[in-house]
KEBA-434686 format. One line per 4 residues: number of its first residue (from 1); their letters; for each residue x, y, z of N, C-alpha, C. Coordinates in steps of 0.1 Angstrom, whole numbers, plus 5000, padded with zeros to 4 digits. Each point is the difference from the previous one (the first is absolute). Layout:
REM residues N
NUM	A	X Y Z X Y Z X Y Z | ... $
REM end
This chain:
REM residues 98
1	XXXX	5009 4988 5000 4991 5012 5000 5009 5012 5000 | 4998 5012 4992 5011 5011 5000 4990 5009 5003 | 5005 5006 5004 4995 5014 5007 4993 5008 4994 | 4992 5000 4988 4989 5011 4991 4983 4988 5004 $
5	XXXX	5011 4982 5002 4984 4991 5002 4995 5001 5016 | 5015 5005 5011 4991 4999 5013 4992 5014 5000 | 5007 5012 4993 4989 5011 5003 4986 4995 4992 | 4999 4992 4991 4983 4998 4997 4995 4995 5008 $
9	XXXX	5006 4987 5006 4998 4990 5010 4993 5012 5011 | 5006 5010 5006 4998 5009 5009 4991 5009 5001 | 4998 5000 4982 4986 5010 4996 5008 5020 5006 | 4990 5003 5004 5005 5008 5008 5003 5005 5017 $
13	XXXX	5008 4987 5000 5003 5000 5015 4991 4989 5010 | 4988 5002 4994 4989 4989 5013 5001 4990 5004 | 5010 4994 4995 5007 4988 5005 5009 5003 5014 | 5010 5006 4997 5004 5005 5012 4998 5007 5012 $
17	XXXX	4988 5011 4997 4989 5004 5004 4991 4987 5014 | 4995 4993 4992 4992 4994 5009 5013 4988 5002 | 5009 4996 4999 5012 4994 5008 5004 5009 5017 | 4998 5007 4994 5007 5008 5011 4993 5002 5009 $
21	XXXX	4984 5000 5000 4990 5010 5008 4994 4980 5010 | 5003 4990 4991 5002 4986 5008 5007 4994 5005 | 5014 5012 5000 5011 4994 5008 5009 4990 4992 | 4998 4996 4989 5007 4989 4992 5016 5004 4998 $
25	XXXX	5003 5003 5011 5016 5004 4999 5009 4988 4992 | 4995 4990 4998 5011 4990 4993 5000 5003 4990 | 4988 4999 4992 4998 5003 4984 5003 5016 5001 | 5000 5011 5005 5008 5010 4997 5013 5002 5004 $
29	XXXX	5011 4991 5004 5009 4998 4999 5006 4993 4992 | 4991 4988 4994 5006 4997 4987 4998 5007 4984 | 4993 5006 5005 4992 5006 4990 5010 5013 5000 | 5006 5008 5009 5011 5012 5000 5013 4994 4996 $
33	XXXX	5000 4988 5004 5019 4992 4997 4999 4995 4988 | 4986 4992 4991 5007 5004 4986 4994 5007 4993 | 4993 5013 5002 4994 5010 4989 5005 5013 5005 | 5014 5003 5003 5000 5014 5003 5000 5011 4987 $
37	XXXX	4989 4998 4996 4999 5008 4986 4989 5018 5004 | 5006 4998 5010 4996 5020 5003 4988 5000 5012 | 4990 5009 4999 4991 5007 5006 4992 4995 4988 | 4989 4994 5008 4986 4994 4989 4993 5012 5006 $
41	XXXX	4985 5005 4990 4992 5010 5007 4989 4994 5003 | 4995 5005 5016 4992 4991 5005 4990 5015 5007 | 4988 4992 4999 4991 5014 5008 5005 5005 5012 | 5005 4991 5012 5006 5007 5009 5016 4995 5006 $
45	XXXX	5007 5008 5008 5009 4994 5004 5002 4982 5007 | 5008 4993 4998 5002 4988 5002 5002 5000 5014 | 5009 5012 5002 5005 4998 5013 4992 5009 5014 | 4991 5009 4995 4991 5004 5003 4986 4990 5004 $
49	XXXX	5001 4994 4993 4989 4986 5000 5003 4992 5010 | 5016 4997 4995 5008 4989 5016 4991 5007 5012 | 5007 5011 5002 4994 5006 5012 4984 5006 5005 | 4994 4998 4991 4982 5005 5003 4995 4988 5001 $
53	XXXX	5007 4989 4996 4993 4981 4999 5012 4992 5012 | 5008 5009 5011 5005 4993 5008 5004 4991 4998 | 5011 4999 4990 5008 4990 4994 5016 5002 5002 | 5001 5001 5012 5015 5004 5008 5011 4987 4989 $
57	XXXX	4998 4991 5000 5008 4993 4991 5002 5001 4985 | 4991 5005 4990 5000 5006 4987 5006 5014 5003 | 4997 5007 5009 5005 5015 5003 5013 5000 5001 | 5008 4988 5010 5014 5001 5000 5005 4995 4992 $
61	XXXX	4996 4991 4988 5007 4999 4986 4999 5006 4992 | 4990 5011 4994 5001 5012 4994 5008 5011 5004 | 5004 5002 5015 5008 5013 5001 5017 4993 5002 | 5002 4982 5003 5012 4995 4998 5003 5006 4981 $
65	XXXX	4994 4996 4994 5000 4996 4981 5000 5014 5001 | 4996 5012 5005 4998 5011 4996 5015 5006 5003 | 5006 4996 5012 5012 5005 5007 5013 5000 4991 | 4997 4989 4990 5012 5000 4991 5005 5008 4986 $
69	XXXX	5012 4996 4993 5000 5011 4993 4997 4992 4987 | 4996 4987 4998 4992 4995 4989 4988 5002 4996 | 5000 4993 4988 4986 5009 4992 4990 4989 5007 | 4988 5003 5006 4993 4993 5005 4983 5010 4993 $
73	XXXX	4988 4985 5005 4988 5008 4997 4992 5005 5008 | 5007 5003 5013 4998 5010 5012 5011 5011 5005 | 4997 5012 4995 5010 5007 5000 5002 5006 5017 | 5010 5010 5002 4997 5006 5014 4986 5003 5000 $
77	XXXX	4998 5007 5013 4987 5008 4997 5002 5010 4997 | 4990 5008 4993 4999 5016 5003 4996 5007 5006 | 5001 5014 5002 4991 5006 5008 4986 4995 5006 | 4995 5006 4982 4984 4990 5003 4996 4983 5009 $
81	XXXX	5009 4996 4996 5006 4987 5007 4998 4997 5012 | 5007 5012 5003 5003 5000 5015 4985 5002 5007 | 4995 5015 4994 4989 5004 5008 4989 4991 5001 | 4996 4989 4991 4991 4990 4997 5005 4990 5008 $
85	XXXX	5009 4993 5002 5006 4993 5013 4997 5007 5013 | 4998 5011 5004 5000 5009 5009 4987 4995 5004 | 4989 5006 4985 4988 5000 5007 4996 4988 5001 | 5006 4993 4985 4990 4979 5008 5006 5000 5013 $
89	XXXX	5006 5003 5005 5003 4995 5012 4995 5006 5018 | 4996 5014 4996 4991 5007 5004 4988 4994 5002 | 4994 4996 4990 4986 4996 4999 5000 4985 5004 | 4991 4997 5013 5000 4986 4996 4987 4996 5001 $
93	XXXX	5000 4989 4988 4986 4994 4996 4999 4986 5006 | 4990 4996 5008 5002 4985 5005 4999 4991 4988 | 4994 5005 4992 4995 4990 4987 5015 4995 4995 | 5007 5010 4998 5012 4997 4989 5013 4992 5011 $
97	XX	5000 5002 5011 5005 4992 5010 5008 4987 4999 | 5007 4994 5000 4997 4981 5002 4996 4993 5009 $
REM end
């Protein structure tokens, strides 16, 4: 599989998306170790998600993968980044809980 078939495979992001928001930290760790083919665009932040869906174990593999200076599909955060991690984490919903 080369890297133009996993971005179709990924659509635009939703795959990752709802990986992340169920905690599936394995498959998004295999899934960053062989497709580091950039920043996919996804409606919201991934890492942002980690944290509003209380996923302390997807959250610390996105800001490890993020920490480096390889090309990965989770980049640092940004600002915005930040502030959305701020607020999911602010806000807590029992629903989205585990």
């Amino acid at each position: 599989m080369n890297t133009t078939e996993i971005i179709d495979f990924c659509g635009n992001g939703n795959f990752l998306f709802h990986a992340t928001t169920h905690g599936m930290s394995e498959i998004i760790k295999l899934f960053i170790q062989f497709f580091p083919v950039g920043k996919l665009t996804c409606s919201k932040s991934l890492i942002a998600s980690a944290v509003r869906y209380r996923k302390e174990r997807t959250l610390r593999l996105f800001l490890k993968v993020s920490s480096t200076n390889k090309p990965s599909l989770v980049p640092a955060p940004t600002w915005g980044d930040s502030m959305a991690m701020m607020v999911a984490a602010a806000n807590y919903q029992p629903n989205l809980a585990p």
